[in-house]
C-alpha positions in Angstrom: 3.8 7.9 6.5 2.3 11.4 4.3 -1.0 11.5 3.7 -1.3 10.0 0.5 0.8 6.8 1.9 -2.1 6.3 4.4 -4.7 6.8 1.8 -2.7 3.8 -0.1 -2.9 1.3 2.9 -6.5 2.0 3.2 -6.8 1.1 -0.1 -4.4 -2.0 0.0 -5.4 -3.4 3.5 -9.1 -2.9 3.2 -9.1 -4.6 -0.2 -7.6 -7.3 1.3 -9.7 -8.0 4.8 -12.2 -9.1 3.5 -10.7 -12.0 1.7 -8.8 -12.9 5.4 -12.5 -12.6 7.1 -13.6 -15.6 4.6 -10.7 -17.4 5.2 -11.4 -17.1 9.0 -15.2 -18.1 8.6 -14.7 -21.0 6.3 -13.9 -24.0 6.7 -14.2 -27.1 9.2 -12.0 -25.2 11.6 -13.8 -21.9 10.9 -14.5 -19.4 13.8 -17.1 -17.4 14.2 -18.1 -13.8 13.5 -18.1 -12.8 16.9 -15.3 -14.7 17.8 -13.4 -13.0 14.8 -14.2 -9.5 15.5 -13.6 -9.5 19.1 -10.2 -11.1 19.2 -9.2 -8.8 16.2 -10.4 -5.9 17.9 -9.5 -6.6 21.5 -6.2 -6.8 20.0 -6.2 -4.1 18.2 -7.2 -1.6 20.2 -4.6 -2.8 23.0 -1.6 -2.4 20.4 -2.8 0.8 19.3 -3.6 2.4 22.2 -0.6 1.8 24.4 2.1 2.8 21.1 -0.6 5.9 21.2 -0.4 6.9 24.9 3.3 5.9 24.6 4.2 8.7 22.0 1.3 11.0 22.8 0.5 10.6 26.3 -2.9 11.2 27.1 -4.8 14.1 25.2 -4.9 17.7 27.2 -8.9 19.2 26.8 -10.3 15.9 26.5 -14.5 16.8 27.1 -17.5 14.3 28.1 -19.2 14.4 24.8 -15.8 14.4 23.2 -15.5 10.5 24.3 -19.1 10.1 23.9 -19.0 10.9 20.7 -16.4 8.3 20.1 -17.6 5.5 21.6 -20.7 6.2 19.6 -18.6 6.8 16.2 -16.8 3.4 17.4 -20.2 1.7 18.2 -21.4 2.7 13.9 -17.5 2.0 12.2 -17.1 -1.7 14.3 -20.3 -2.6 15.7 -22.1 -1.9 12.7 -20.5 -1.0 9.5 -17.3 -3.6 9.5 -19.1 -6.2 11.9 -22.1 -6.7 9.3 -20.3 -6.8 6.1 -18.2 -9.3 7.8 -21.0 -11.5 8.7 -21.3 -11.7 4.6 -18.5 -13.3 4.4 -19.8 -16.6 5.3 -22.3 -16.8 2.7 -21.1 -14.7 0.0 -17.8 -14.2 -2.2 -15.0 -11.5 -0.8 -15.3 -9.8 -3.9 -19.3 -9.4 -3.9 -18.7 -8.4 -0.7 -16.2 -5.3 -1.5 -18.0 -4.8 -4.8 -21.1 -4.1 -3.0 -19.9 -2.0 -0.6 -18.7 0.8 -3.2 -21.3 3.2 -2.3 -20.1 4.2 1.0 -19.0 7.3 -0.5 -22.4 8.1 -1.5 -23.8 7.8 1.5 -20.6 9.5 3.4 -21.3 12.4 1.1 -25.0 12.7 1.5 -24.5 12.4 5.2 -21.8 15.5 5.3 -24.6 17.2 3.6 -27.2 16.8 6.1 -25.2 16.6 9.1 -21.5 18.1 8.7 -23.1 21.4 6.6 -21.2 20.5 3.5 -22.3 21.3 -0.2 -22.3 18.7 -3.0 -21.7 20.1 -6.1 -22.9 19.2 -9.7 -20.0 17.2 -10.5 -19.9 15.9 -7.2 -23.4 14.7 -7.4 -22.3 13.4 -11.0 -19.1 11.5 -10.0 -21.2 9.8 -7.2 -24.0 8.6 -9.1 -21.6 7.3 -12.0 -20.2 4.8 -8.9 -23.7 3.9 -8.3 -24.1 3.2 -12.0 -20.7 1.1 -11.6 -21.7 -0.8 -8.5 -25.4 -1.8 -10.4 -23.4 -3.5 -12.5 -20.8 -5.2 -10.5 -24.3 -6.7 -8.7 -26.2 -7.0 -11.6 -24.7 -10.5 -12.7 -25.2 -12.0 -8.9 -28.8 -10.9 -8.8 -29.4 -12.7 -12.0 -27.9 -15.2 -11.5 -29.7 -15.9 -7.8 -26.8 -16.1 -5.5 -24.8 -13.1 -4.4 -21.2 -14.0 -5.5 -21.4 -17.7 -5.9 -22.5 -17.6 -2.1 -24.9 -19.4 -0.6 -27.2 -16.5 0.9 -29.8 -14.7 -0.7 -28.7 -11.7 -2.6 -31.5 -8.9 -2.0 -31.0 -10.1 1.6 -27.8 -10.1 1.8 -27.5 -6.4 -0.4 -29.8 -4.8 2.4 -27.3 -5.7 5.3 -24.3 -4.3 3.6 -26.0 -1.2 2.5 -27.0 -0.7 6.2 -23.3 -1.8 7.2 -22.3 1.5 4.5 -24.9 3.6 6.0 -23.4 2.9 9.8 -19.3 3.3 8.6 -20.4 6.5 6.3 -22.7 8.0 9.1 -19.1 7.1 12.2 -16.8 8.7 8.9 -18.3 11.9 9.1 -19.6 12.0 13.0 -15.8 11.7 13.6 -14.3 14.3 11.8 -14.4 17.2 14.9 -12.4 14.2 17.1 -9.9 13.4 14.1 -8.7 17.1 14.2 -7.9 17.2 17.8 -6.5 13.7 19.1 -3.9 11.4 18.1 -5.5 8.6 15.4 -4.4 5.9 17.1 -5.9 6.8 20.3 -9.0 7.2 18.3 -8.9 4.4 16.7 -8.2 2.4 19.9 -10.7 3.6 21.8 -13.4 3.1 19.1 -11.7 -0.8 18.2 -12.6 -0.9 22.1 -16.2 0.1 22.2 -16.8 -2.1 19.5 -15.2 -5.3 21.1 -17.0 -4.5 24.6 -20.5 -4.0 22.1 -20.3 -7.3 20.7 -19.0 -8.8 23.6 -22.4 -7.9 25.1 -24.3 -9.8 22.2 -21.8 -12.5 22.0 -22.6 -12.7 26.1 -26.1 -12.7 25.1 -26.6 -15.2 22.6 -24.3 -17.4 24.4 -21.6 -17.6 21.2 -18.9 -19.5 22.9 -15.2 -18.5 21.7 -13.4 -22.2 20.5 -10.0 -22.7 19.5 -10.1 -25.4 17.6 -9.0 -23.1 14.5 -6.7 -23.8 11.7 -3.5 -23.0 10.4 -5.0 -20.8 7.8 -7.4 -19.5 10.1 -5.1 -18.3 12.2 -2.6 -17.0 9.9 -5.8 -15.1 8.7 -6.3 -13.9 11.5 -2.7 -12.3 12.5 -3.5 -10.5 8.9 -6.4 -8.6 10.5 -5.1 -7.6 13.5 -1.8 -6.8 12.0 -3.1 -4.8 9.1 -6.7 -4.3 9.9 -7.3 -3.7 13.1 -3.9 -2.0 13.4 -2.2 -0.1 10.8 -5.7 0.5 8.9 -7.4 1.8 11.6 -4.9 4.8 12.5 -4.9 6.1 8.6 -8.1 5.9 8.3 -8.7 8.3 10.8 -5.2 10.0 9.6 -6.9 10.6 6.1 -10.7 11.3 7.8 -8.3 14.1 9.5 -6.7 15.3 6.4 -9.4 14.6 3.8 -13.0 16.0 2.9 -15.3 13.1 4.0 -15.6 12.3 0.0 -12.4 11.8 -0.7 -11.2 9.7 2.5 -14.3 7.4 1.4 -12.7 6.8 -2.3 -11.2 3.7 -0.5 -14.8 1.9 -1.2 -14.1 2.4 -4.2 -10.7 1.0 -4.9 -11.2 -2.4 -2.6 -13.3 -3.7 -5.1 -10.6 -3.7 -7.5 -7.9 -5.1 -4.9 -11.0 -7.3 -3.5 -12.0 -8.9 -7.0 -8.2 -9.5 -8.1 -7.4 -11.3 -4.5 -10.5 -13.6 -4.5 -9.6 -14.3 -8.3 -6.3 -15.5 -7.5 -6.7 -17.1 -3.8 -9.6 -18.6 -3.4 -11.0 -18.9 -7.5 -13.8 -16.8 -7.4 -14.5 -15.7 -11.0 -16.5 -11.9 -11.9 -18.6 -12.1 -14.5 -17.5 -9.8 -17.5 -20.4 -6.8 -16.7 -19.1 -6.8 -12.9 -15.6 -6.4 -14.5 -17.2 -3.3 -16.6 -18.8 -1.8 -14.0 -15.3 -1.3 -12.0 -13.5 0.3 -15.1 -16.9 2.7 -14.3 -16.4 2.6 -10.7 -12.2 3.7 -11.5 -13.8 6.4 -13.6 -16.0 7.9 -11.0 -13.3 8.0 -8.6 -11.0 10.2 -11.2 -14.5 12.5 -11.6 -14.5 12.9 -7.7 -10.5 13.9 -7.4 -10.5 16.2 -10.5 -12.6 19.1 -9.8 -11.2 19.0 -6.3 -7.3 18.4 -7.1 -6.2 21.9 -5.8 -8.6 21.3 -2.6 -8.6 17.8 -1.4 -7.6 18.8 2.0 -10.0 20.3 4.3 -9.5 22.4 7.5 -8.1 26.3 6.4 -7.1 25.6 2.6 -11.2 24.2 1.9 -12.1 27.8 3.7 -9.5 29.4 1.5 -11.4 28.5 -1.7 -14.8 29.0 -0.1 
């Protein structure tokens, strides 16, 4: 798979997970959100870490604060950032949920400004606020109306722990970048999958959240989806485009889901946008093309970014 056909099954899957994390959580037979995320990335990382070692072998020049640095990036992309807008799911609509979470780019692009030494340019700065603009009013409807997405959470609530979830997957995005340039992505990808199981492990351990099995058919066929697709084959491009792409443009994906998000939860389980949240993704679509444009002959960092310095 190129580069361009990993960015596409980021876009796809992570559209899509969402919608199978509801699926898992609700219901009679629902599991919960520990249960979920350990089993998917227990799973996960196992998979992808022994088809890693088994094509790669392990890395040569692999330092302390090289794996330090990835469990910590693992502890901020699956502790944090996926884990929390997960627990949405339960009390919120999959397509709130992807909708709100369009300004990861935002804050992936501040953050490569302040720690990665990266410059954000006018039309940069531009292209990013417009997505704000888009996201506002995606959310604008749910605020208004009370409850985010039909849901039955409080929205301002419920806003504040997916903005810290996009603060914790944009800060592991661009913390991971020096690791992505070095080391196989799915050994990556394993080894942070694994930090993040063994970190809520500890919580599930501590808040005694027993595992049950009393799950149902669609639960479960939910639930191959995200280890499959999410914890699996998404996992490995993202770090594949994170390797390949400036941090900006590997975070586009944000923006996408919401259209794959929205359309999914429309047709599967009902869930209807209100016409301004439909607006505000044609603006979200828009910011994305204001992003790629000024940087179409240098999307791809490493030596051709220095190139054009």
């Amino acid at each position: 798979m190129g580069a361009y056909g990993h960015l596409v099954a980021i876009y796809l899957i992570w559209g899509s997970t969402y919608l199978a994390s509801k699926i898992c959580l609700s219901g009679p037979h629902a599991m919960s959100v520990l249960q979920l995320q350990i089993t998917r990335e227990i799973i996960g990382a196992s998979v992808l870490g022994a088809l890693s070692l088994l094509r790669h072998g392990w890395p040569a020049g692999v330092r302390g604060r090289d794996i330090g640095l990835c469990l910590f990036c693992g502890v901020l992309l699956w502790c944090g950032g996926n884990t929390l807008a997960t627990a949405c799911a339960r009390y919120t609509s999959s397509g709130f949920i992807v909708m709100a979470m369009g300004v990861i780019p935002l804050w992936t692009a501040l953050f490569d400004s302040l720690f990665g030494g990266g410059r954000i340019s006018r039309r940069m700065v531009l292209s990013l606020l417009t997505g704000l603009a888009g996201l506002a009013m995606v959310v604008w409807p749910t605020f208004h109306g009370g409850q985010a997405g039909n849901g039955q959470g409080h929205p301002l609530l419920i806003m504040l722990v997916l903005q810290l979830g996009a603060m914790s997957w944009a800060a592991g995005t661009v913390l991971q970048r020096p690791l992505a340039a070095r080391f196989p992505g799915g050994l990556i990808a394993s080894a942070q999958l694994a930090t993040g199981a063994v970190g809520l492990s500890c919580v599930a351990l501590a808040i005694h959240d027993v595992p049950h099995f009393d799950v149902g058919p669609q639960q479960w066929g939910a639930l191959a989806f995200l280890v499959l697709f999410g914890s699996v084959i998404a996992p490995s491009s993202y770090v594949a485009v994170v390797r390949t792409f400036r941090p900006e443009i590997a975070s586009t994906f944000a923006y996408v889901n919401p259209i794959v998000g929205v359309c999914l939860g429309s047709l599967i389980l009902g869930e209807r946008p209100a016409l301004l949240s439909l607006v505000g993704m044609v603006v979200i679509l828009g910011s994305v093309a204001l992003l790629l444009l000024p940087t179409r002959l240098n999307i791809f960092g490493g030596a051709g970014r220095r190139k054009t310095a």
